[in-house]
PAZAPA-4460 file (N, C-alpha, C; in steps of 0.05 Angstrom, whole numbers, plus 32768, in hexadecimal, padded with zeros to 4 digits):
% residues 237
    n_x    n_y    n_z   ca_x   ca_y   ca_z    c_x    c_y    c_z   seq   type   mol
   8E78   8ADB   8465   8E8B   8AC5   8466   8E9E   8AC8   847E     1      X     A
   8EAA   8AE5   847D   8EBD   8AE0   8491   8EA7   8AD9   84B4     2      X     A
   8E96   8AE7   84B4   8E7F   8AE3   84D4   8E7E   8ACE   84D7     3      X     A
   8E79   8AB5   84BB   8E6D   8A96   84C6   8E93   8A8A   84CD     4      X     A
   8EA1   8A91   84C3   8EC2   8A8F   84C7   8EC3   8A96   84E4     5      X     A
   8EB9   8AAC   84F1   8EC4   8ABA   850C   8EB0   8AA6   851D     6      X     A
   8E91   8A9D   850C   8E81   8A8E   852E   8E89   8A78   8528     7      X     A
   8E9D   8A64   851B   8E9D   8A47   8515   8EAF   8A44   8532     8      X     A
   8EA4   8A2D   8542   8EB2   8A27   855D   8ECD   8A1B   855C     9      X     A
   8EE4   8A25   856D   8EF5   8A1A   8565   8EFC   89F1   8562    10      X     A
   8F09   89EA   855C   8F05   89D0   8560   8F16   89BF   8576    11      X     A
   8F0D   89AD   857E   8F1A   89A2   8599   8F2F   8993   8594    12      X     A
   8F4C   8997   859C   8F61   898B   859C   8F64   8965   859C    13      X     A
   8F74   8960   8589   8F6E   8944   8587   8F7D   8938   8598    14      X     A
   8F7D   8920   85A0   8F89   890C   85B1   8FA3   890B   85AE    15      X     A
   8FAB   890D   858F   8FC4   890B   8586   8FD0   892D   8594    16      X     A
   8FC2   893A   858B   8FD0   895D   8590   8FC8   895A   85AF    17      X     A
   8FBF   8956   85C2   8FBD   8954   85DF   8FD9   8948   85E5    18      X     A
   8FD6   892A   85DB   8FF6   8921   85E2   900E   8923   85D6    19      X     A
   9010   8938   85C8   9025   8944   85C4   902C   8955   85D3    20      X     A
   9018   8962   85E5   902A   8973   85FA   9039   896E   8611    21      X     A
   9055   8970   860F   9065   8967   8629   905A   8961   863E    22      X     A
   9053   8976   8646   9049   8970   8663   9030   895A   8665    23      X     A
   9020   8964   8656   900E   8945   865C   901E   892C   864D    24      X     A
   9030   8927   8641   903E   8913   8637   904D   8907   864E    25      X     A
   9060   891D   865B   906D   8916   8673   905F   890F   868F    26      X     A
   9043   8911   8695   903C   8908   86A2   9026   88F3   86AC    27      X     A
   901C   88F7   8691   8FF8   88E5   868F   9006   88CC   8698    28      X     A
   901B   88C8   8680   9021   889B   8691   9032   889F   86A7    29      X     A
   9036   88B5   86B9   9046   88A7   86CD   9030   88A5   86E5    30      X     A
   9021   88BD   86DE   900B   88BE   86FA   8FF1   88AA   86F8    31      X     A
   8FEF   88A3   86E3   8FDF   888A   86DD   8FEB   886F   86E9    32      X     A
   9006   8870   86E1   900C   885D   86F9   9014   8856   8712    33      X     A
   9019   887B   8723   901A   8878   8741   9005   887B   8747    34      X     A
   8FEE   8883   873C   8FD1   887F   874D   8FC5   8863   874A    35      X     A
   8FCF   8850   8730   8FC2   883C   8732   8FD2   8829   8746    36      X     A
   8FF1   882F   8749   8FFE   881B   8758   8FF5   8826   877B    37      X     A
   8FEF   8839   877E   8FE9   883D   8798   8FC8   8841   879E    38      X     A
   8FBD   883E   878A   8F9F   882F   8787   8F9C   8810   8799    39      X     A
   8FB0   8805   878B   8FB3   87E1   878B   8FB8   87E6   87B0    40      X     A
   8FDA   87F5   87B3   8FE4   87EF   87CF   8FC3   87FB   87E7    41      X     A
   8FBE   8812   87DD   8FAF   8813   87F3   8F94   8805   87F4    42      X     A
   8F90   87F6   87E1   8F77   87E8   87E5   8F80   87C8   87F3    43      X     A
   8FA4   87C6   87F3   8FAB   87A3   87FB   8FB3   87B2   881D    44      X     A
   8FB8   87BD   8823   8FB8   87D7   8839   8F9F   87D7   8855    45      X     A
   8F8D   87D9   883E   8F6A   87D5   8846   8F68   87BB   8844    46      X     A
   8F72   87A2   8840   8F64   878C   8844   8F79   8781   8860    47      X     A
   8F88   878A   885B   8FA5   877D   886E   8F9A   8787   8891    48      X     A
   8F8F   87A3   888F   8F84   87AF   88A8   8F69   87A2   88AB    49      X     A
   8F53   87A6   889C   8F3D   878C   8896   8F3C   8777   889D    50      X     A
   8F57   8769   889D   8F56   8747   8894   8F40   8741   888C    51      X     A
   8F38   874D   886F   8F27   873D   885B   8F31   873E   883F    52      X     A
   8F21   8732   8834   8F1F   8735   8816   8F3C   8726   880D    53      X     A
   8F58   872B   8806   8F72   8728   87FA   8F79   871F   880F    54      X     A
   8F78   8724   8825   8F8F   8721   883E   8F7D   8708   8853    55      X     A
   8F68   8704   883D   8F59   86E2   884C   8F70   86D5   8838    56      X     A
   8F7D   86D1   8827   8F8D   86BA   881C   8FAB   86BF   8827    57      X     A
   8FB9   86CD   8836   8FC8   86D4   8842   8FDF   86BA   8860    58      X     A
   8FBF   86B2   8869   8FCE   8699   8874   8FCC   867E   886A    59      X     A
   8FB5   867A   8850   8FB1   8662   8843   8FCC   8660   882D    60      X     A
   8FD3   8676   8825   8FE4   866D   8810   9003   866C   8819    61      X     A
   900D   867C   8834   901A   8679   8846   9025   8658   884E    62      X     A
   900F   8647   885B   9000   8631   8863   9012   861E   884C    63      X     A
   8FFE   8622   8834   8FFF   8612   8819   9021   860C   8814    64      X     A
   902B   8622   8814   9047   862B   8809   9059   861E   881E    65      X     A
   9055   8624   8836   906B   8619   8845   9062   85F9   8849    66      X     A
   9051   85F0   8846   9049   85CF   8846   9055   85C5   8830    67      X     A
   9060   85D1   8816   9061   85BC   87FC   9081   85CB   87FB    68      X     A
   9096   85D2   8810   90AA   85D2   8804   90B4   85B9   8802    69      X     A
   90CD   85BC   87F1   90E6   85A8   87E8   90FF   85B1   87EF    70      X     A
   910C   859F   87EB   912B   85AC   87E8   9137   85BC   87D3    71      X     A
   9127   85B5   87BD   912D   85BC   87A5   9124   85DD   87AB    72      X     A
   9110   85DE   87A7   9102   85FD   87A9   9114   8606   87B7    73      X     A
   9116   85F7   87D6   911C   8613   87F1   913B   861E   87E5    74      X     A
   914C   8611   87D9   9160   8613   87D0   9161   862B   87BF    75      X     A
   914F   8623   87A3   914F   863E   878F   9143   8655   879A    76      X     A
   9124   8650   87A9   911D   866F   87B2   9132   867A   87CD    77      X     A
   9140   866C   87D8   9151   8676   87EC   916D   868A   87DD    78      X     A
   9170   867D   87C8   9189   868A   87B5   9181   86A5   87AC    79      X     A
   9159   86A1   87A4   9157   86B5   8798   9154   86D2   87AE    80      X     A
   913C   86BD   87C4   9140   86DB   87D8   915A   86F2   87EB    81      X     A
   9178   86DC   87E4   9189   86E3   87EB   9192   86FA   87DD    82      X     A
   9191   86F8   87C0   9198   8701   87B0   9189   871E   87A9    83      X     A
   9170   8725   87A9   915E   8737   87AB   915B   8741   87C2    84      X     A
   916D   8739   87D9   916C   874A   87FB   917F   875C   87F8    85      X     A
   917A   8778   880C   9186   8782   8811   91A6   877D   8814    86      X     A
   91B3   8770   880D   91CD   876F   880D   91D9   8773   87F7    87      X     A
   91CB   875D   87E9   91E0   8758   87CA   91C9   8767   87B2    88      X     A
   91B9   8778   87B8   91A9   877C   87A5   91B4   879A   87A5    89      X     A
   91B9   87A5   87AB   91BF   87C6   87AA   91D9   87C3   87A0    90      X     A
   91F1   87A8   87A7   9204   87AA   879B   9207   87A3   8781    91      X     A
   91F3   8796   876F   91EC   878D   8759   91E5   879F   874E    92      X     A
   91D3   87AF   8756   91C3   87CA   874E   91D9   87E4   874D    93      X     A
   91EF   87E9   875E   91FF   87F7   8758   9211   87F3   8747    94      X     A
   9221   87D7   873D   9233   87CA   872C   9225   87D2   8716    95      X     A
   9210   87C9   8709   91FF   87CF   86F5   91FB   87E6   86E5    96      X     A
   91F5   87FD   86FD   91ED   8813   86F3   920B   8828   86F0    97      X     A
   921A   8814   8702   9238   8823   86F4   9243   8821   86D9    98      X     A
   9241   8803   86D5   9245   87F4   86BC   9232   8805   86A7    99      X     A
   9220   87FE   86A6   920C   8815   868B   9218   882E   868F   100      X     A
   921A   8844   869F   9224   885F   869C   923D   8855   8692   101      X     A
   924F   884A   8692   926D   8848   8689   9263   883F   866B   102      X     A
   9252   882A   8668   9257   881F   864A   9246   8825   863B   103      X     A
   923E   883D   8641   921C   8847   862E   9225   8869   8636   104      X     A
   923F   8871   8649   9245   8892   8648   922D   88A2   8649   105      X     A
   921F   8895   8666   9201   88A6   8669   91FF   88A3   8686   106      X     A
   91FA   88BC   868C   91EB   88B9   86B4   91D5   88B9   86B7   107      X     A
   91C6   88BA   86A0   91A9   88C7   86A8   9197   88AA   86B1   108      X     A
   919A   8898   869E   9184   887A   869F   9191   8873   86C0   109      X     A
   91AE   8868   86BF   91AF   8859   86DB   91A8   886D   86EB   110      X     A
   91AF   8885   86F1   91AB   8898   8707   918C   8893   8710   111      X     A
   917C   8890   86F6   9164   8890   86FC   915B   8878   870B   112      X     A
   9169   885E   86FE   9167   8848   8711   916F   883E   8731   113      X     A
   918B   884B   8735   918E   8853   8740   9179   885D   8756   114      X     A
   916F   887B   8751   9165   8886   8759   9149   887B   8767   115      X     A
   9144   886C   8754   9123   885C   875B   9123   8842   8775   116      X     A
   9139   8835   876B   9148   8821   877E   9148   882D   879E   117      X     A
   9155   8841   87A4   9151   884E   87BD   9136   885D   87C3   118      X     A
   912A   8869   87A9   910D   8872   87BA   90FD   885A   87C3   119      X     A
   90FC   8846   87BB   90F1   882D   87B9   90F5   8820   87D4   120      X     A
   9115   8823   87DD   9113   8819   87F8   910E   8827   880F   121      X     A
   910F   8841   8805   9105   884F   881A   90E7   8858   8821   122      X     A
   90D4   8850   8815   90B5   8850   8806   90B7   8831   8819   123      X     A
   90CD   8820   881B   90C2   8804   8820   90C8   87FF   8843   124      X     A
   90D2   8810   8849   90DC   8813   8869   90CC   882A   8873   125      X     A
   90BC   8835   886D   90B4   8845   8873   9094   883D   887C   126      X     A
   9085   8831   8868   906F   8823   8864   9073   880C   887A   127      X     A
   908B   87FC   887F   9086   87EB   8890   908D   87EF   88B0   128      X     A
   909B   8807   88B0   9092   8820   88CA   907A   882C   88CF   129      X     A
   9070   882D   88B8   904D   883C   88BA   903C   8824   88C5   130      X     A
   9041   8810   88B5   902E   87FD   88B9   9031   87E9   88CB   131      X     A
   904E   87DD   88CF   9053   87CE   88E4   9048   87B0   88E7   132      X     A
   9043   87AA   88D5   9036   8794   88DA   904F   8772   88D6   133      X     A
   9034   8763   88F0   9056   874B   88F4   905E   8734   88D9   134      X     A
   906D   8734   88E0   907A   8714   88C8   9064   8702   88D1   135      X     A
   9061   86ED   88BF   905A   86D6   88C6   9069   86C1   88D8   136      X     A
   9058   86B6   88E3   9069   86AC   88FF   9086   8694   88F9   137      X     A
   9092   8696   8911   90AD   8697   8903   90B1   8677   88FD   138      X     A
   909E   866D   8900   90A2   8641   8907   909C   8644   88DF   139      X     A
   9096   8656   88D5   908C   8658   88BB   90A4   865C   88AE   140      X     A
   90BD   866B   88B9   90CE   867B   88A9   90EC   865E   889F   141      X     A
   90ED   8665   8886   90FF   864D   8885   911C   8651   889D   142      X     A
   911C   8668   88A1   913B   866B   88B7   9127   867C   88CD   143      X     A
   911C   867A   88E1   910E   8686   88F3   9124   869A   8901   144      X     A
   910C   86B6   890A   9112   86CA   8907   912A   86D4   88FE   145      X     A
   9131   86CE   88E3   9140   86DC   88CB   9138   86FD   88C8   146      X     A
   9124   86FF   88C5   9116   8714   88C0   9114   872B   88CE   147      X     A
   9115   8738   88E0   9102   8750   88F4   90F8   8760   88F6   148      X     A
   90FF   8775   88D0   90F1   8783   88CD   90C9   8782   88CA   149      X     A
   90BE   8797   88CE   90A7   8792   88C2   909F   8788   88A7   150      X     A
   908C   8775   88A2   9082   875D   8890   9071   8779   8875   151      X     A
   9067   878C   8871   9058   8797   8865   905F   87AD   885C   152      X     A
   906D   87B9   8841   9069   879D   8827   9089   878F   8831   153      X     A
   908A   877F   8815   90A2   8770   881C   90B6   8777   880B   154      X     A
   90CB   8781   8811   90E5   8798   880E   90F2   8786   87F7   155      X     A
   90F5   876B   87F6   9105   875E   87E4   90EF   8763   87BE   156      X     A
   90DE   875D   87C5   90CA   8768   87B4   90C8   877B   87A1   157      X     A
   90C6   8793   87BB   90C2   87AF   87B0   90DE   87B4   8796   158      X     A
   90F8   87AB   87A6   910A   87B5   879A   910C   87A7   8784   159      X     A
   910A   8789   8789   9112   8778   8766   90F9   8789   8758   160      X     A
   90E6   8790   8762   90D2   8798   874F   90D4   87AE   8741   161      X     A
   90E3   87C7   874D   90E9   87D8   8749   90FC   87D9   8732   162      X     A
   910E   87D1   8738   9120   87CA   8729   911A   87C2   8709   163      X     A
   910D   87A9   8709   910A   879F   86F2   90F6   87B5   86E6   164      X     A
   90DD   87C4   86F5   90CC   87D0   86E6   90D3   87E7   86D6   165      X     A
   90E5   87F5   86EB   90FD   880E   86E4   910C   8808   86C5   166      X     A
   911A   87EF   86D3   9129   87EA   86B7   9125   87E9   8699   167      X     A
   9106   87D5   869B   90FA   87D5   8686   90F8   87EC   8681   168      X     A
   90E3   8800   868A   90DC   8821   8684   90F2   882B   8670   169      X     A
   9109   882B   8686   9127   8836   8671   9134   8830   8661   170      X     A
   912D   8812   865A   913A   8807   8643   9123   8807   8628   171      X     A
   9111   8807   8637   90F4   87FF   861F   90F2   881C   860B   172      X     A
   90F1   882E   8629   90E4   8844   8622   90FF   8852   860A   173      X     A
   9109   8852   85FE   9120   8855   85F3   9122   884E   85D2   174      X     A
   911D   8832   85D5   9117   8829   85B7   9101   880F   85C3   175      X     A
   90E6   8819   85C8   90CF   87FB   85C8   90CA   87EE   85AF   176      X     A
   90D7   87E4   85A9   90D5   87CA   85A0   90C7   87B0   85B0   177      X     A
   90BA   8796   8590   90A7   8790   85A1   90B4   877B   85B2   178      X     A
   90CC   876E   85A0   90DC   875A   85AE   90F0   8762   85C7   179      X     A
   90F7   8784   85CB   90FC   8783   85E9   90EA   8787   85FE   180      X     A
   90D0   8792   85F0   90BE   8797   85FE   90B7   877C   860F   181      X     A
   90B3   8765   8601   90AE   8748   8606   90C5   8745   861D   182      X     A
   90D0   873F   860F   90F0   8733   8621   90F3   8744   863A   183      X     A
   90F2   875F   863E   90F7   8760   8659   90D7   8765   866B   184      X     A
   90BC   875C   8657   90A8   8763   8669   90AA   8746   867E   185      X     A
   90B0   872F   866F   90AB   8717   8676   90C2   8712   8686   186      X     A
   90D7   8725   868C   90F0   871E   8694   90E4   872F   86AB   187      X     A
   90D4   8749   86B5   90D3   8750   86C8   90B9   8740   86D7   188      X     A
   90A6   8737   86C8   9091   871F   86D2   90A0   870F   86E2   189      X     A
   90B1   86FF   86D7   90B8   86EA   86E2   90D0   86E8   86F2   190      X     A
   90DF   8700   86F9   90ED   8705   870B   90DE   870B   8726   191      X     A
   90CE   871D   8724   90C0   8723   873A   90AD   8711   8741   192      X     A
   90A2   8701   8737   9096   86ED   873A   90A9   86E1   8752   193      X     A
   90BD   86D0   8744   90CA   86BD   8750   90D6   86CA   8774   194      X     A
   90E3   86E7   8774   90DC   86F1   8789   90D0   86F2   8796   195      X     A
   90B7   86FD   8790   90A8   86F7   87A2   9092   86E0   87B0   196      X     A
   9092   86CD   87A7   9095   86A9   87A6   90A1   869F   87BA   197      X     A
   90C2   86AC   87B7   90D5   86A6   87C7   90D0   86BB   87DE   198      X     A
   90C3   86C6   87EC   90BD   86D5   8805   90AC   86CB   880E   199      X     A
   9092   86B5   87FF   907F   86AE   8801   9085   868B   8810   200      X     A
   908D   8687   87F5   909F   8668   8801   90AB   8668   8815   201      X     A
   90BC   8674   8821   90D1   8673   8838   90C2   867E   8850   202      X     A
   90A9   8689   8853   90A6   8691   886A   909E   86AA   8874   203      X     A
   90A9   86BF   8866   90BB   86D2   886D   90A4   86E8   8863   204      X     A
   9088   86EA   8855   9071   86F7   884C   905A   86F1   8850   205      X     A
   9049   86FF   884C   9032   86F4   8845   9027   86FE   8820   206      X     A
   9017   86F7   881C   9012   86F9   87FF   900A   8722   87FE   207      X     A
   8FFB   871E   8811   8FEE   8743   8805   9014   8757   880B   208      X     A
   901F   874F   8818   903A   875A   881A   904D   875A   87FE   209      X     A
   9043   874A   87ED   905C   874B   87D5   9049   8757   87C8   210      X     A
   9028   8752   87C6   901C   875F   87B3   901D   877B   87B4   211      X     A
   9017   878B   87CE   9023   879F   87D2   9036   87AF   87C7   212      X     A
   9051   879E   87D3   9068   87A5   87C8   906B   87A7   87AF   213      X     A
   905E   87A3   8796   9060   879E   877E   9050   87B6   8773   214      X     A
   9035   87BE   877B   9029   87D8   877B   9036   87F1   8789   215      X     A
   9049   87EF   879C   905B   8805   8798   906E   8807   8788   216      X     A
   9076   87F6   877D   9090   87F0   876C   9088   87FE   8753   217      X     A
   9067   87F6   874A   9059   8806   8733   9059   8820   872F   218      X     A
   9050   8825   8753   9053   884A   875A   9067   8852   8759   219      X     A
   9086   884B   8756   909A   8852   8758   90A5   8859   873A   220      X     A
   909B   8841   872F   90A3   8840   870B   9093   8863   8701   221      X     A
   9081   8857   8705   9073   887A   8700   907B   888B   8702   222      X     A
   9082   889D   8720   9094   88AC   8722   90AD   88B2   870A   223      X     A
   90B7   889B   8711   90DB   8895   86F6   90CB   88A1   86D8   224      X     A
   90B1   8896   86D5   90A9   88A7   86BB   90AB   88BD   86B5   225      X     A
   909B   88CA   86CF   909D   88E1   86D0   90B2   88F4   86CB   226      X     A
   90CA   88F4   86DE   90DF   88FF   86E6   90E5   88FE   86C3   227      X     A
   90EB   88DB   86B0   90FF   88E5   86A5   90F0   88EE   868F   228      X     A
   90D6   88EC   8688   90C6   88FD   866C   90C9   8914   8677   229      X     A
   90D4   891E   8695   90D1   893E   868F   90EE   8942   868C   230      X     A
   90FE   8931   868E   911A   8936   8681   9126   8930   8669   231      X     A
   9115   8922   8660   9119   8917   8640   9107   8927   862E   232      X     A
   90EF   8932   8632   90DD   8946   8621   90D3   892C   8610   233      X     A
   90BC   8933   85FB   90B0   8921   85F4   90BF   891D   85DA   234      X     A
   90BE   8903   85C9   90D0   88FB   85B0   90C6   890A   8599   235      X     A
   90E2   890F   858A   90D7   8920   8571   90C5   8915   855B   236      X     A
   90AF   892B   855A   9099   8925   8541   90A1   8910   852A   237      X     A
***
């Protein structure tokens, strides 16, 4: 009895007992989503250098978009792209993340937001130094040459995207529930949406530039996983 005891093979760890271990807890979902979000960028990357495939709808929907504005639109997406630029968006993003550390007596979530917010723009100036590629021409742009940085990805983007994706992560990941789960998935859909719409509408992109921008924004969220499951440890049994 005890010999057939000593040759019985041990048995293979279950799915459940695999993800219970920290380390693969703290990292399986974050690197799943900077390889998928930089999956997406370098394949819109490859069509943009190509001009095929994604980056053939690049001057049709360009075209489309600037032919059917209104007053109405240029008005709201002009409010919105102001508002998500480099000016007033870091100061929103700092007011914010001061406000939660003061009224929640925590550094860790904003710091982290924070934190993501600037890798984000620096990931987004960096890429459009690498890549360099021009704006769309300027008879397109609702305020011609507004713009001068490089067009690829598009920086107003990256960051609302960041932002909202970050946010969700830190608020969700906390107590997910299904009704905040809802409320801020559809709240970061449709923020970034409208963003990037409004770069699209006005001139000022082309389409594979926000899509881009949105697949690094993914790779970025990842990371923030990372970092904070290895600072939070995994939740008790």
């Amino acid at each position: 009895m005890t010999d057939d005891v000593a040759r019985t093979p041990p048995r293979l760890p279950t799915l459940a007992a695999l993800w219970s271990r920290p380390v693969l807890w703290a990292w399986l979902p974050g690197i799943v989503l900077v390889l998928g979000g930089l999956a997406v960028f370098f394949g819109v990357l490859d069509t943009v250098r190509e001009k095929d495939d994604l980056s053939s709808l690049d001057q049709p929907v360009l075209e489309y978009l600037v032919a059917h504005r209104t007053p109405g639109w240029t008005g709201v997406l002009a409010a919105i792209t102001f508002v998500s630029g480099p000016t007033v968006l870091p100061i929103l993003v700092a007011v914010a993340c001061g406000v939660w550390a003061l009224v929640r007596r925590a550094w860790w979530r904003p710091a982290l937001l924070a934190g993501a917010m600037v890798a984000s723009t620096l990931i987004s100036l960096s890429v459009k130094g690498l890549v360099g590629r021009e704006r769309p021409p300027a008879d397109t742009m609702l305020v011609p040459g507004a713009e001068t940085t490089a067009s690829f990805p598009s920086g107003h983007t990256i960051g609302t995207a960041t932002l909202l994706l970050v946010a969700t992560y830190l608020v969700c990941s906390r107590r997910p529930t299904a009704p905040r789960l809802v409320a801020w998935g559809l709240a970061t859909l449709v923020g970034t949406t409208l963003v990037a719409l409004s770069r699209l509408y006005l001139g000022y992109h082309f389409l594979t530039d926000v899509v881009a921008a949105v697949a690094l924004a993914i790779a970025v969220v990842g990371m923030v996983t990372i970092v904070d499951r290895l600072h939070t440890g995994p939740p008790p049994a």
